[in-house]
C-alpha positions as CSV (number, residue, x, y, z in Angstrom):
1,X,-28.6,-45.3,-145.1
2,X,-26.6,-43.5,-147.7
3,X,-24.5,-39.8,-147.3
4,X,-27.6,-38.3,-149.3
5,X,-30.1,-39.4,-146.3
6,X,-27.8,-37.6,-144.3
7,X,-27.2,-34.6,-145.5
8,X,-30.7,-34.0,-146.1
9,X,-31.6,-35.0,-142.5
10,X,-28.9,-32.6,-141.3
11,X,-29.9,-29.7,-143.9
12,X,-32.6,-28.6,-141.3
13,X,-32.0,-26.6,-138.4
14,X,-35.3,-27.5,-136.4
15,X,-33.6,-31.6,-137.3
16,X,-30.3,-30.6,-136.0
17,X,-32.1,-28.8,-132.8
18,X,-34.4,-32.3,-132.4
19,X,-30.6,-34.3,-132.5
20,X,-29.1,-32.0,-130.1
21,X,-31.8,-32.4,-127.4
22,X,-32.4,-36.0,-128.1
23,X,-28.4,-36.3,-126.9
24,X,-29.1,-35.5,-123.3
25,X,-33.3,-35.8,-122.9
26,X,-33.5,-35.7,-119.2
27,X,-32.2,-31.8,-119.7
28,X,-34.6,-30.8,-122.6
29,X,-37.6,-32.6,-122.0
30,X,-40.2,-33.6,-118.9
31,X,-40.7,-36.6,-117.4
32,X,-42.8,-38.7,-119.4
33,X,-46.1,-41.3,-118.0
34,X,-44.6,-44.2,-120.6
35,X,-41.3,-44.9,-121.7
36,X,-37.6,-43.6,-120.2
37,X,-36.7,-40.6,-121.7
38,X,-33.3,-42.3,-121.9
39,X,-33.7,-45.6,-122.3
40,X,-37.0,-45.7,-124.5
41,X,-36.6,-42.1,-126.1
42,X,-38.7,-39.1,-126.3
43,X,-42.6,-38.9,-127.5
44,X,-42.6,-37.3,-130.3
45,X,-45.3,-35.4,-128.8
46,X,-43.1,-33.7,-126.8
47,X,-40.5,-33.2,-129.2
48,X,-43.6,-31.2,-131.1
49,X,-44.4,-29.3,-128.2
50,X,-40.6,-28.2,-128.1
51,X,-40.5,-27.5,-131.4
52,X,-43.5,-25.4,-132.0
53,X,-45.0,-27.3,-134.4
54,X,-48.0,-29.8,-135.2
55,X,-47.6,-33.2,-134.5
56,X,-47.5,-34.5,-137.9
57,X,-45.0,-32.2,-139.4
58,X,-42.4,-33.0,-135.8
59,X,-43.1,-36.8,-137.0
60,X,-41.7,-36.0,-141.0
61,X,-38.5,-34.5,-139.2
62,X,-38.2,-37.9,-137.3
63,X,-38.7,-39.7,-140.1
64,X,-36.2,-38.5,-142.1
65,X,-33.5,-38.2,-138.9
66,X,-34.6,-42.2,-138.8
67,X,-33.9,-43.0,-142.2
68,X,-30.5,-41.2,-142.0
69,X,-30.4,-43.7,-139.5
70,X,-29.6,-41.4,-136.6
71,X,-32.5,-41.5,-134.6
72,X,-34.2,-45.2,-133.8
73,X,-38.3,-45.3,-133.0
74,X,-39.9,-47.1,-131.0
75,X,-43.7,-47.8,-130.8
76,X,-45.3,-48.0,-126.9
77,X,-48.7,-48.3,-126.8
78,X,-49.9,-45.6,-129.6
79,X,-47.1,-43.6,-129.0
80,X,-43.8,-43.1,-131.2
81,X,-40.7,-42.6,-128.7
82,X,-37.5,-41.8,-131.1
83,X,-33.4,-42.0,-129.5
84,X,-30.4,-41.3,-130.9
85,X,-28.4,-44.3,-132.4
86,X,-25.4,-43.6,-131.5
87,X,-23.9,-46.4,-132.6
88,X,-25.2,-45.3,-136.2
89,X,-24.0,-41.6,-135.7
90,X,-20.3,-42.6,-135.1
91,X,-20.5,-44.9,-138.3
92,X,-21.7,-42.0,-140.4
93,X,-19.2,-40.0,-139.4
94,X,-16.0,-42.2,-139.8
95,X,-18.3,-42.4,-143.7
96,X,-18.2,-38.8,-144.0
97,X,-14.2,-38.3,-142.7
98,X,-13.6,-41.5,-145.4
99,X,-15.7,-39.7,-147.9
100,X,-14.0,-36.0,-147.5
């Protein structure tokens, strides 16, 4: 992860949306049939649906939040569930306050 990953995954209001919702799931999302919604993360199918848009185009913003390295996927069955890392996030920060 570098600060250019992250700025670009935070340059996008529908990624900063996804981030915020992802921080407290069992508010912003329904139950799911696989995976926790807090312990194995959201489908991205739902995080779509709550976006308004396709599938494929929810996955890119995903993507990118995960190479930032503040989201982490995780594959259950043929589903993609994604999580904060908030382990990560607090790193980049204290990067960003060193950096500024």
């Amino acid at each position: 992860m570098t600060l250019i990953h992250f700025g670009r995954a935070l340059a996008n209001e529908r990624r900063l949306q996804v981030l915020q919702w992802l921080k407290d799931p069992r508010a912003h999302f329904p139950s799911q049939v696989d995976g926790d919604l807090e312990d194995d993360g959201v489908c991205v199918v739902l995080i779509a649906r709550k976006l308004g848009v396709s599938q494929p185009t929810a996955t890119e913003h995903l993507k990118i939040l995960a190479r930032a390295g503040l989201v982490r996927p995780k594959r259950i069955r043929q589903w993609t569930f994604y999580k904060r890392d908030e382990e990560a996030i607090a790193r980049i920060a204290d990067e960003v306050r060193g950096a500024l």
